[in-house]
ZAMARGU-4260 file (C-alpha; in steps of 0.2 Angstrom, whole numbers, plus 5000, padded with zeros to 4 digits):
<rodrens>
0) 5050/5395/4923 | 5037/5398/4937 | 5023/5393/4922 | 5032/5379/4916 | 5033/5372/4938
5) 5014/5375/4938 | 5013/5366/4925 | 5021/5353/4932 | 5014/5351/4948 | 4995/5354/4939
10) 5000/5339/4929 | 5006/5331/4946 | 4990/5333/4952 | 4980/5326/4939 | 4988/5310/4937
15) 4987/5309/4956 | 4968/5311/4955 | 4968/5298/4939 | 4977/5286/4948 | 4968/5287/4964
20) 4953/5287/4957 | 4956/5273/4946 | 4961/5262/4965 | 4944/5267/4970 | 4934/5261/4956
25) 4943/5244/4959 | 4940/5243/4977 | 4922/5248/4973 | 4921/5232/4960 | 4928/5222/4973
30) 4915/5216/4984 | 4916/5217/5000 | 4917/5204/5014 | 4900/5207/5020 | 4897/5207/5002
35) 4905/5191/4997 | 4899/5178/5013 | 4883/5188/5018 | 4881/5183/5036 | 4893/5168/5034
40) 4906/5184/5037 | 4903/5181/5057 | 4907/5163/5058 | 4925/5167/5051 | 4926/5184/5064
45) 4919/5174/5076 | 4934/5163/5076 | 4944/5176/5076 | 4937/5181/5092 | 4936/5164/5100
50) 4955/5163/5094 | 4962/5181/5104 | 4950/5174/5119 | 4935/5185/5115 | 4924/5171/5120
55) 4907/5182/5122 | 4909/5190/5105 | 4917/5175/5096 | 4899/5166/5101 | 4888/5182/5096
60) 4895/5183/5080 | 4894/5162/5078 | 4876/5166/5082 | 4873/5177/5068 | 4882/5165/5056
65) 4872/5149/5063 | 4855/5160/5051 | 4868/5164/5038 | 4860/5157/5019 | 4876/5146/5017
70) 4868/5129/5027 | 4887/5122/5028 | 4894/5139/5036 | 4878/5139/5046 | 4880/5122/5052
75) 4900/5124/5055 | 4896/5139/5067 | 4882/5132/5075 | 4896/5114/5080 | 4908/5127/5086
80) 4897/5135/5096 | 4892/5117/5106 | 4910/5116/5110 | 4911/5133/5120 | 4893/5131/5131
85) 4896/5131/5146 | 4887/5117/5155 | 4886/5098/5150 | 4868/5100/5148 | 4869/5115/5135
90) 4881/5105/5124 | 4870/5093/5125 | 4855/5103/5119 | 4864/5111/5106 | 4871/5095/5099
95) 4853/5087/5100 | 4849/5101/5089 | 4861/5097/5077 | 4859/5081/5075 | 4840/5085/5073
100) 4844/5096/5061 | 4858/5087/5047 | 4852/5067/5052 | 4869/5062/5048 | 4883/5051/5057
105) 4895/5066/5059 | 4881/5075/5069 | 4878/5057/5080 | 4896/5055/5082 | 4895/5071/5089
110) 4881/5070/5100 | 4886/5051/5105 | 4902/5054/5111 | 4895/5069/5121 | 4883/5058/5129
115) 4895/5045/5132 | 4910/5055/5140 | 4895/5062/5155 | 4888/5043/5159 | 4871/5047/5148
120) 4870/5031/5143 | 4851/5028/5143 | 4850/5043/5130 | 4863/5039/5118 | 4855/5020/5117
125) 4837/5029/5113 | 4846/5041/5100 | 4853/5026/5094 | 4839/5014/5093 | 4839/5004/5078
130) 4856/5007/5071 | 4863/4995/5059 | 4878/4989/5067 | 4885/4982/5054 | 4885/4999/5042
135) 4886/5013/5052 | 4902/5022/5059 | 4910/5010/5069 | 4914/5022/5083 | 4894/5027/5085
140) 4890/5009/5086 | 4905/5006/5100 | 4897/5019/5109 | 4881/5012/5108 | 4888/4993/5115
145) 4897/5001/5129 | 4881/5010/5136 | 4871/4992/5133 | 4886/4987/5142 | 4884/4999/5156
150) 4867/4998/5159 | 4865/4980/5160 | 4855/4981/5143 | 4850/4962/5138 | 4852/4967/5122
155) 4868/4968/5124 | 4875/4950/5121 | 4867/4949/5103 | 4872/4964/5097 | 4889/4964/5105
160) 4890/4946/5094 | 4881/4954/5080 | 4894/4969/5078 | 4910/4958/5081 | 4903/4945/5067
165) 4896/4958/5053 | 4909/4968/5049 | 4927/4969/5050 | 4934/4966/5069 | 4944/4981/5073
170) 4953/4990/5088 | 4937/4995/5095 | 4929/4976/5094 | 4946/4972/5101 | 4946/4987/5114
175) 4929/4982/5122 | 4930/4962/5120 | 4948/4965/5132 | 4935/4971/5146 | 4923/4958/5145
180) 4924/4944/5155 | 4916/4930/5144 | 4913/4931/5127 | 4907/4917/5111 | 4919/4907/5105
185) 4917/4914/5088 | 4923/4932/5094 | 4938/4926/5104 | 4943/4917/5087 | 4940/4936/5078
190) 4952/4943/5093 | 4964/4929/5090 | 4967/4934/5073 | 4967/4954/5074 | 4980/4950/5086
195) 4990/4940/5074 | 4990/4925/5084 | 4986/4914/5069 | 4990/4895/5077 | 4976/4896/5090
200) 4963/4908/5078 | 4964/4892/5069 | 4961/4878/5083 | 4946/4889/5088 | 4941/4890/5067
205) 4943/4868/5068 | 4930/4867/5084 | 4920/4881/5077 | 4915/4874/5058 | 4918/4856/5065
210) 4903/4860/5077 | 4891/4865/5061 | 4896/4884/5060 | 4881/4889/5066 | 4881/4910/5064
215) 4892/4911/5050 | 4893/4928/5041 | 4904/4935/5027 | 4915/4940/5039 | 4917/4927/5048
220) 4921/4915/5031 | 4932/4931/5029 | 4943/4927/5046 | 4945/4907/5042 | 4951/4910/5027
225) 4966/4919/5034 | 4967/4909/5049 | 4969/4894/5036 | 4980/4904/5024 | 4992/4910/5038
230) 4990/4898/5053 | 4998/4881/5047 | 5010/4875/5034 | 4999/4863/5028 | 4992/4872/5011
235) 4986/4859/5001 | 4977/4850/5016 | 4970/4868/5022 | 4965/4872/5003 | 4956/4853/4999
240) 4945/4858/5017 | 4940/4875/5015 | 4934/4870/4994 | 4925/4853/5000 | 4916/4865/5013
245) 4913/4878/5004 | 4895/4871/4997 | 4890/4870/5015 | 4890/4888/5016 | 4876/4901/5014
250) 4879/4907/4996 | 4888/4926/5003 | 4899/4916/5012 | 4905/4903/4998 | 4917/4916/4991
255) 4928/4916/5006 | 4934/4898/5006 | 4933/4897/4986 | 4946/4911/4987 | 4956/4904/5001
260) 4956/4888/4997 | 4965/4896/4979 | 4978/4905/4988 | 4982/4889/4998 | 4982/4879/4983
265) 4995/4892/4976 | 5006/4893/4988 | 5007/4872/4989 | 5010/4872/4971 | 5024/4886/4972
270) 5032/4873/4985 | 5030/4855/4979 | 5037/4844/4992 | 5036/4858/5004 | 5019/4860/5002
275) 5014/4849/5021 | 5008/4833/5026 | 4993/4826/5014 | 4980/4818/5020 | 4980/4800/5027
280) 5001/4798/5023 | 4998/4803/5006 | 5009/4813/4996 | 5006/4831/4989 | 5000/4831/4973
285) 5012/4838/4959 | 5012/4856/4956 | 5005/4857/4941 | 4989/4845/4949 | 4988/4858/4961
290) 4988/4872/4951 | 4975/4867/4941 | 4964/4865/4957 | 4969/4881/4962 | 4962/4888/4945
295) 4947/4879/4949 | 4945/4889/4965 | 4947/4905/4957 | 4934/4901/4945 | 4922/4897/4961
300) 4927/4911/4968 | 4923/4921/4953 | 4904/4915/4951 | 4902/4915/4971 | 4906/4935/4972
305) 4891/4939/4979 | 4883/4951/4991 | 4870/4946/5004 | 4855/4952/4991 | 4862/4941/4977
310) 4871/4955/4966 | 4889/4953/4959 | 4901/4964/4972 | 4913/4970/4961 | 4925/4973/4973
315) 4927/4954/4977 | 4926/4947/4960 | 4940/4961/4954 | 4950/4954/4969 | 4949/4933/4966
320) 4952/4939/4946 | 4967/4950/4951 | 4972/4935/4961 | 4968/4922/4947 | 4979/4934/4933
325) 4994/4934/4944 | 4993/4914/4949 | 4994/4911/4930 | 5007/4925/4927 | 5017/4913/4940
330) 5015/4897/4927 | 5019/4907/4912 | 5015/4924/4904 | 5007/4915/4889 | 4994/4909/4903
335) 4991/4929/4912 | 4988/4936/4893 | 4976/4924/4888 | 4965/4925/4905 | 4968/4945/4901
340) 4959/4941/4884 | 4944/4929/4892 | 4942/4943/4908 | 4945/4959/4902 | 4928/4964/4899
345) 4923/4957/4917 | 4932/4970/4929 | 4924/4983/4937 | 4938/4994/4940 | 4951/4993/4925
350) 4963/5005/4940 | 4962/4989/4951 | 4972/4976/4938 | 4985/4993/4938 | 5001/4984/4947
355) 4996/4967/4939 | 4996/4974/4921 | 5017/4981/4925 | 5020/4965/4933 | 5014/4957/4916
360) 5023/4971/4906 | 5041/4966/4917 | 5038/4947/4915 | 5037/4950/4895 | 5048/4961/4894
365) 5064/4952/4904 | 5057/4935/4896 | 5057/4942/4879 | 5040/4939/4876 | 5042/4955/4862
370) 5026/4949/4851 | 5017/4945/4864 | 5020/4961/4874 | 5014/4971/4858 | 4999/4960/4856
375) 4993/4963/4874 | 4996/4981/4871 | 4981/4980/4857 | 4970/4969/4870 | 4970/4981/4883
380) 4963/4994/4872 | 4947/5001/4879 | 4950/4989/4895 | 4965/4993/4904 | 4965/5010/4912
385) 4974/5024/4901 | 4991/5023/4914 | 4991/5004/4910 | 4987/5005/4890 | 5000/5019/4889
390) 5013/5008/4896 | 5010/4996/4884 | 5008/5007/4869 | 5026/5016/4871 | 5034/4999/4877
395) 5028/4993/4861 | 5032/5007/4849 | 5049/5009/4858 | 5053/4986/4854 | 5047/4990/4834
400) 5060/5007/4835 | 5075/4999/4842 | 5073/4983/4830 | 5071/4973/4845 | 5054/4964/4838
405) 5053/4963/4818 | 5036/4961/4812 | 5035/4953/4797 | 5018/4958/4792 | 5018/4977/4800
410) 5025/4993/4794 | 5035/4996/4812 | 5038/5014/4808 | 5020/5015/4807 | 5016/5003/4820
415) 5028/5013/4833 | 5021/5028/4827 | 5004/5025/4832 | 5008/5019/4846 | 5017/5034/4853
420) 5003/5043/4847 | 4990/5032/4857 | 5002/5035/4872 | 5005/5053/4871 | 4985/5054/4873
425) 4983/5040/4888 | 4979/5044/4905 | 4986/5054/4919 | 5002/5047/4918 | 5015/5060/4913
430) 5030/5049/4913 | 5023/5040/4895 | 5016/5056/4888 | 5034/5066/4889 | 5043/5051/4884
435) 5028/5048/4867 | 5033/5067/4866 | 5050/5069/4865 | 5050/5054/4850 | 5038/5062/4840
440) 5047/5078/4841 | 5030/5088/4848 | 5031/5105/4850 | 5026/5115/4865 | 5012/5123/4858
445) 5004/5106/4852 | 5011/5098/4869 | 5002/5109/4880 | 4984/5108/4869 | 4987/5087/4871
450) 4990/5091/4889 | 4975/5103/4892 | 4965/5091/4901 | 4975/5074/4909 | 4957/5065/4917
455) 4938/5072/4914 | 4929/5069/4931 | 4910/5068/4922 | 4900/5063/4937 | 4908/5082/4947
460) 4894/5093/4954 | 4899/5108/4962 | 4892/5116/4980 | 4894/5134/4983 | 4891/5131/5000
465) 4908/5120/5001 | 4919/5132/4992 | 4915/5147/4998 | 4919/5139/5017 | 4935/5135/5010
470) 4939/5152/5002 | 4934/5161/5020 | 4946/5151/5027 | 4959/5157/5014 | 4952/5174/5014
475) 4950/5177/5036 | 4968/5168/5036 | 4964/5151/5043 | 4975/5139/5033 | 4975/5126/5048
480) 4957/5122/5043 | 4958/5123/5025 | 4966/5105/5021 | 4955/5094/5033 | 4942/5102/5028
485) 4946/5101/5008 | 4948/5080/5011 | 4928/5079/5018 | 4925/5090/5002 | 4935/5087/4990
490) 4923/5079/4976 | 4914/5096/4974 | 4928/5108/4973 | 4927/5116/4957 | 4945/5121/4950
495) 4944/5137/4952 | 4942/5135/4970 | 4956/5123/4972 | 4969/5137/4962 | 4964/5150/4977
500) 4967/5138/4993 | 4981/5131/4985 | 4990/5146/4981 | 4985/5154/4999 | 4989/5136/5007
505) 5010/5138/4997 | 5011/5156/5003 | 5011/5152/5018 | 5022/5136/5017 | 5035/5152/5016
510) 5031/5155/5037 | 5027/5137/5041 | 5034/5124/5027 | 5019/5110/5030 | 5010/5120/5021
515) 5017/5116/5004 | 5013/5099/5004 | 4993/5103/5009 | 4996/5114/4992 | 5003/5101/4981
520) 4992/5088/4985 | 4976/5097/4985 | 4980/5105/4966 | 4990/5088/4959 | 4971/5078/4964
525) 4963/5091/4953 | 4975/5090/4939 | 4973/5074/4938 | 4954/5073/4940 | 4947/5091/4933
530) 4928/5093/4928 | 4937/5104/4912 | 4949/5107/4901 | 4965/5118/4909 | 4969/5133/4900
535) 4986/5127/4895 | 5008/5125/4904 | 5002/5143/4911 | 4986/5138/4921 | 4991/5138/4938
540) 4985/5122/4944 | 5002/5116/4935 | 5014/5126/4945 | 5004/5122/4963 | 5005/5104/4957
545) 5024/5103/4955 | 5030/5120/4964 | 5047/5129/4968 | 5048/5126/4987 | 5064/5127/4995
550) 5070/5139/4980 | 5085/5147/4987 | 5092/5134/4995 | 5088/5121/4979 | 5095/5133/4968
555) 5110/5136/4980 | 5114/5118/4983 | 5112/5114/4963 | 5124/5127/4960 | 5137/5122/4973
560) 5137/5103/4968 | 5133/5106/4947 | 5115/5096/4946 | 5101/5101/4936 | 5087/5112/4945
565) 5073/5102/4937 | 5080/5085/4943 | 5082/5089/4961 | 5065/5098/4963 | 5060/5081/4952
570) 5066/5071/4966 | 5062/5080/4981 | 5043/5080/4976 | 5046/5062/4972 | 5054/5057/4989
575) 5044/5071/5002 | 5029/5080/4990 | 5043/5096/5000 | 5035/5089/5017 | 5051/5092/5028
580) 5044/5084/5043 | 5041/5066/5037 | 5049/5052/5043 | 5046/5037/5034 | 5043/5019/5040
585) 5063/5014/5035 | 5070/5029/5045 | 5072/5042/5028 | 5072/5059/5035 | 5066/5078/5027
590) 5065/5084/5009 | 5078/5071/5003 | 5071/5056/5012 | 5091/5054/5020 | 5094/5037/5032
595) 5106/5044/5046 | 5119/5032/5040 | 5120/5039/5023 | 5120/5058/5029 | 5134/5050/5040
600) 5144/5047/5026 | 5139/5064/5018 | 5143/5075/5034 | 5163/5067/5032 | 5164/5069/5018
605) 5158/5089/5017 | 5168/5090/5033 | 5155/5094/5045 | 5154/5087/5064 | 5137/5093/5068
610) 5120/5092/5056 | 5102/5092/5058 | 5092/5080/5044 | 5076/5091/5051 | 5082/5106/5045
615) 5076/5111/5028 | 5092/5119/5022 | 5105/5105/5028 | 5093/5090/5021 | 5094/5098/5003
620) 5110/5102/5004 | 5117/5082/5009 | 5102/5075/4998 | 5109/5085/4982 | 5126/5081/4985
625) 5124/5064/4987 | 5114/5062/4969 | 5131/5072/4963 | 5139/5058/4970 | 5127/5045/4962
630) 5129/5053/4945 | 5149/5055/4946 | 5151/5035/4952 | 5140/5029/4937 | 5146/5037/4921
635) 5138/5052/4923 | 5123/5042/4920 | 5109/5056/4929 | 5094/5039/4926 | 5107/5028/4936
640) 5110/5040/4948 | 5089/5038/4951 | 5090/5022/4952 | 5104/5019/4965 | 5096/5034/4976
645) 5083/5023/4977 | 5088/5005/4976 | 5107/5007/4981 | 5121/5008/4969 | 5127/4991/4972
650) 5110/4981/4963 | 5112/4995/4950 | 5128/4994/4944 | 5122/4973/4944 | 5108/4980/4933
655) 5118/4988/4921 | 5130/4975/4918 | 5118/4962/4914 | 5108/4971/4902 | 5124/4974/4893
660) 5127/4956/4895 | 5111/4949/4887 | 5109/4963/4874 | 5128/4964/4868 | 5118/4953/4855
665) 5110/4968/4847 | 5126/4977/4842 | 5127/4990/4856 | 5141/4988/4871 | 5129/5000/4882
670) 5114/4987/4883 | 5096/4993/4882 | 5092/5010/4879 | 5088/5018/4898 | 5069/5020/4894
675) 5068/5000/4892 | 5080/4996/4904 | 5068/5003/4914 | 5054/4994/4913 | 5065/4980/4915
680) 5071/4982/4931 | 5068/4969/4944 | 5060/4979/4958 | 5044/4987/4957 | 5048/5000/4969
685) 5062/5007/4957 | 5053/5006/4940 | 5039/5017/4949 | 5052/5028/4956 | 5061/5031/4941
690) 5044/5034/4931 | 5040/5049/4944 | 5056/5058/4945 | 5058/5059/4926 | 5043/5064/4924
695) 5042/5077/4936 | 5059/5085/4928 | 5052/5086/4913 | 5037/5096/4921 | 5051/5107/4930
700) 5060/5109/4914 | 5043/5113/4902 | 5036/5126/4915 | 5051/5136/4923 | 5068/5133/4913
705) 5061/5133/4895 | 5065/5116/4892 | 5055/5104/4882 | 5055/5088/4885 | 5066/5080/4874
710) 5080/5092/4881 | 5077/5083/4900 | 5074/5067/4895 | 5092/5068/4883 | 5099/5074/4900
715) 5092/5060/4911 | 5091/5047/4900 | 5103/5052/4888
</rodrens>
C-alpha cells in the first residue's frame, strides 16, 4: 500500500513537471513584449504612465519610443509628447520638428493651430507661404487667412476671395466672412447660399453674371446652378438662361449650367402649366419639348465634364449621366434601358449608378416590364457593379421560375438556373447570394467554398508599421484609440490584424457596450473588401462581422415572446450595428431603434409604468416584443413583420392586398411570392431594409444555429 502511494505521488510529480514544463516552452515561444514592439514597447508604457499621472516617466519612456524602428510609433510618441511640454515655446519647437520631419497636413494642422491659438501669426503665414488654397486642408488654410487678417497682410483680400471662390464655401468661409466688415459681392452671394437664403443668393447671381462674371470659377458656376435650381419657380426660364450662357463660360465652368439648366428643364417638364412664367407672355413649352431640351442639357453636360487641365472628371460625368438615366426613367423605362445600353461602357464607377439601377429594377418590375427587366439583366453584365448585376440576375431567374415571363425562344429552366448561378457568385451582397442559394439547394460545404471571398481589394498593400500600432493598443489595453486610429489606417490593414483588434475591441463591448459596434464595423469593411480568400463560415472575421452581442438578454426576450434568435440579432444589427447609444435623426432610440410613442404603447401593454429605451436590456426586450406583435397581426407573416417594423403596419397590410389584387390573375389568392414582392415594394427605404435583415438571419442561422439557408429563408419568407 505505501508502494502503490509512492507510486502515485512519483507519478504526480512527473506529470506536474511535464506539464509545467510544457507552459514554459510556450511562454518561451511567445515573444516577449520587448520582443515584439522593440522600443515601440515605451510609447504604449508611456501612455500608461501619462494615464495614472506619472507624467516624468510617461515622457521618458515616450522619449525612448520617439528612436523606436517603427517610424509611425516613433512619430505618434514624439506628437504626444508636444502636448505635455511645458511652455508654449517648447510645444512649438517640438511641433516644428514634426512637421519638419513627415511634411504632411496632419503635422501643419498641428503646428498651425499651435501657432494660431498663441497670437504667432507671422510664423504660421511663413510656414504657410505658398499653400494652395484651394486643395489643402481647409482648416490649415483658415488659419492661414485669419493671421493675413490679423496682421493687416495685403495679401489678404485676394486670397480671402480666392479661397471663398475655389473650393466649396463652408462653415469656416462662413465663420470668417461673418467677421469681416466688407466683403465682394461674389462671396456674400456664396454666403447667401450656404445659408439657404436662396431668393437673394439669386438677385446677387443676376447682377453678378449680368455684370460679365468676371472671376468665375468652377465653383462659383457650381453656386448659380443651385441658386437658379432652388431660388425661383421659374424653371424653364431659369434652365433657357443658364444653357444660352453657358458657351460664355471658360470650358471648366460650362458643366455647371449645362447640368443645371437640365435639372431646371426637368422639373418644368414634370410640371407643365406649373412650370412659371415664360418669357415675353409666352407660354411653357409642352412637357415633352421641354424634356427634350433637358436631354440636350444632359448631353452638354456630358461632353463639358471637364477639370481645369482639360481631362474627363469622372465624378462629374458619372453624376449629369446618373441624372440623365433617371430623367429618362421618368419618361418611360423603355427610355432608362436604352441610355443604359448607349452609356454603360462610359461610367467611371459602376457603385455610383447602384440606387438608379433598383429604381430601374422597381419601375420594371411594378410596370410589368418582365422581358425587358431580363434583357437589362444581360446588359449589365460586366458593367453594373456585382450587388446590381445580382439583383438582376435573381429577379430574372425567379420571373422565368414563377411563370410570370414565358420565353418563347429560351429554355426558362435553364435560363433561371444560370441566372441563379450568376447570382449566387455576384458581389458583396449577401441577400441575392442566400436567396440563389436556397433555390439551387446548395450545400454548406459548397456555400461556404462560394463564399470564401465576397470582394478581392487588388490595389491592398500592407504597412507593418500601421498594424503593429494597432495591435499595441490591443495588446497594452487601449481600445479608446484603436477605432480612430483603424479609420486613418484602414486601407493597409491586413486581415489578420483586423481579426485581433476586432476581437479585442468585442471583448470589451462586455464592460462598455460601444465597443461592439467599433468591432462589427471594422471586420464587416474587411469581409467585404479582403486582399484574400477567407478560410471558410469558421473564419472569424464572419462571427465579428455579425456577432452575438446582447446574448442573454436576446436569447431571454426570444424565449419570453416565441421569435427566432437569428431574426432578432438580424434586426438589431440592421437597426443599431448593437450600438445602444444611438439616437437617430427621427427620435428611434437603442438597439431596437424604438420611437417613444411606440415603446408607449408596448410599456401598457407589458404592464410597466416606468422604462428606460437607453437601457440595453429594456430596448431588446420592447423591440422584440413589438416584432412578436408585428408577426401575430399579419398572418404570422415573419417578412411582413419586417416590413411593417420599418414602414408601418398600415402601408403594409395596403401592400399586401394590392399584390394579391393585381396577381389573383396568376392563380394564386396570396399574390406574389415574398421575395418578389419585395422588390416591388414602393419605398426604397423598405426594399433595402428587407434585403439586410434577411440576409443577416440567414448568416445567424448558417454560423450559430445550424441552419442553412433555405431553412431561414422558408421561416421568413415562407
Amino acid at each position: 500500500m505505501r508502494r502503490h502511494k509512492a507510486v502515485l505521488l512519483a507519478s504526480f510529480i512527473f506529470l506536474f513537471l511535464a506539464v509545467n514544463a510544457s507552459c514554459v516552452r510556450k511562454k518561451q515561444e511567445e515573444p516577449s513584449a520587448q520582443e515584439k514592439y522593440g522600443r515601440g514597447t515605451e510609447y504604449f508604457m508611456g501612455l500608461r504612465s501619462l494615464q495614472m499621472g506619472e507624467d516624468a516617466k510617461g515622457r521618458r519612456q515616450l522619449r525612448t519610443a520617439a528612436k523606436s524602428e517603427n517610424l509611425l510609433i516613433a512619430r505618434k510618441a514624439k506628437e504626444e509628447l508636444a502636448k505635455y511640454e511645458d511652455g508654449v515655446d517648447t510645444r512649438i519647437k517640438a511641433l516644428t520638428d514634426i512637421f519638419d520631419a513627415y511634411k504632411d497636413e496632419p503635422a501643419l494642422f498641428a503646428l498651425c493651430h499651435e501657432l494660431y491659438e498663441n497670437g504667432e501669426y507671422a510664423r504660421l503665414i511663413a510656414v504657410t507661404e505658398g499653400l494652395d488654397l484651394a486643395s489643402c486642408q481647409n482648416s490649415i488654410a483658415y488659419y492661414r487667412l485669419r493671421s493675413l487678417n490679423e496682421k493687416h497682410d495685403s495679401r489678404f483680400s485676394a486670397e480671402f476671395l480666392a479661397w471663398c471662390t475655389e473650393r466649396p464655401f463652408e462653415r469656416l468661409h462662413y465663420s470668417l466672412y461673418s467677421e469681416l466688415p466688407a466683403v465682394p459681392k461674389v462671396v456674400r452671394m456664396l454666403s447667401l447660399f450656404y445659408t439657404r437664403n436662396y431668393g437673394s443668393a439669386l438677385a446677387l447671381t443676376k447682377e453678378f453674371l449680368e455684370s460679365g462674371g468676371s472671376g468665375m470659377t468652377a465653383q462659383i458656376a457650381s453656386c448659380i446652378g443651385k441658386c437658379f435650381l432652388y431660388g425661383s419657380a421659374e424653371s424653364a426660364v431659369n434652365a433657357a438662361y443658364l444653357a444660352d450662357y453657358a458657351p460664355k463660360l471658360p470650358p471648366d465652368c460650362q458643366f455647371y449650367f449645362y447640368f443645371y439648366a437640365a435639372r431646371l428643364y426637368d422639373r418644368a417638364a414634370g410640371k407643365p402649366g406649373t412650370a412659371g412664367k415664360a418669357a415675353a407672355g409666352k407660354a411653357a413649352p409642352p412637357a415633352s419639348a421641354t424634356q427634350e431640351k433637358a436631354a440636350e442639357c444632359y448631353k452638354a453636360a456630358l461632353a463639358t465634364a471637364r477639370d481645369r487641365t482639360g481631362k474627363t472628371d469622372g465624378k462629374l460625368y458619372d453624376n449629369a449621366l446618373w441624372y440623365y438615366l433617371l430623367s429618362l426613367l421618368e419618361l418611360s423605362p423603355e427610355a432608362a434601358v436604352r441610355a443604359v445600353e448607349k452609356y454603360r461602357d462610359k461610367w467611371h464607377d459602376p457603385y455610383y449608378f447602384d440606387d438608379f439601377l433598383d429604381s430601374l429594377s422597381y419601375r420594371l418590375l411594378s410596370g410589368r416590364f418582365w422581358s425587358l427587366y431580363i434583357r437589362t439583366a444581360g446588359l449589365l453584365k460586366g458593367f453594373a457593379s456585382p450587388e446590381s448585376c445580382a439583383k438582376f440576375y435573381y429577379v430574372s431567374a425567379r420571373l422565368l421560375q414563377e411563370g410570370i415571363y414565358r420565353p418563347k425562344d429560351m429554355d426558362a429552366d435553364l435560363e433561371a438556373r444560370s441566372f441563379l448561378n450568376a447570382a449566387l457568385d455576384s458581389g458583396t451582397d449577401l441577400y441575392y447570394r442566400m436567396l440563389a442559394s436556397a433555390r439551387l439547394g446548395v450545400g454548406r460545404t459548397e456555400l461556404e467554398e462560394r463564399l470564401r471571398l465576397l470582394r478581392q481589394d487588388a490595389r491592398f498593400e500592407r504597412s507593418e508599421d500601421a498594424e503593429e500600432l494597432l495591435l499595441g493598443y490591443a495588446d497594452f489595453g487601449f481600445p479608446e484609440r484603436i477605432y480612430d486610429e483603424w479609420q486613418k489606417l484602414r486601407d493597409v490593414i491586413g486581415m489578420d490584424t483586423v481579426r485581433k483588434i476586432a476581437s479585442f475591441l468585442f471583448s470589451c463591448g462586455k464592460n462598455q457596450e460601444g465597443y461592439y459596434t467599433q468591432s462589427i464595423r471594422i471586420a464587416a469593411r474587411k469581409l467585404n473588401n479582403s486582399e484574400s480568400s477567407l478560410s471558410g463560415l469558421d473564419d472569424s472575421l464572419f462571427t465579428l462581422s455579425f456577432p452575438r452581442g446582447f446574448a442573454d438578454t436576446v436569447s431571454g426576450c426570444c424565449q419570453e415572446f416565441k421569435v427566432d434568435e437569428q431574426l432578432m440579432y438580424a434586426l438589431i444589427r440592421s437597426e443599431s450595428f448593437f450600438d445602444p447609444t444611438v439616437i437617430s435623426s427621427a427620435g428611434a432610440i437603442g438597439l431596437t431603434q424604438l420611437m417613444e410613442l411606440t415603446a408607449g404603447d408596448v410599456a401598457k401593454k407589458l404592464k410597466l409604468s416606468k422604462y428606460d429605451l437607453t437601457d440595453s436590456g429594456t430596448n431588446v426586450r420592447f423591440g422584440t416584443y413589438y416584432l412578436s406583435e408585428m408577426i401575430r397581426r399579419l398572418d404570422n407573416s415573419q417578412i411582413h413583420a419586417v416590413f411593417a417594423y420599418n414602414a408601418g403596419i398600415t402601408r403594409v397590410r395596403n401592400w399586401v392586398l394590392a399584390s394579391r389584387d393585381a396577381y389573383r390573375e396568376k392563380g394564386s389568392e396570396e399574390g406574389l411570392p415574398a421575395d418578389l414582392f419585395l422588390e416591388m415594394l414602393p419605398i426604397t427605404e423598405t426594399r433595402e431594409y428587407g434585403r439586410k435583415v434577411v440576409s443577416a438571419a440567414t448568416m445567424y442561422g448558417l454560423l450559430y444555429y445550424e441552419l442553412g439557408p433555405d431553412e431561414v429563408i422558408a421561416r421568413i419568407m415562407g
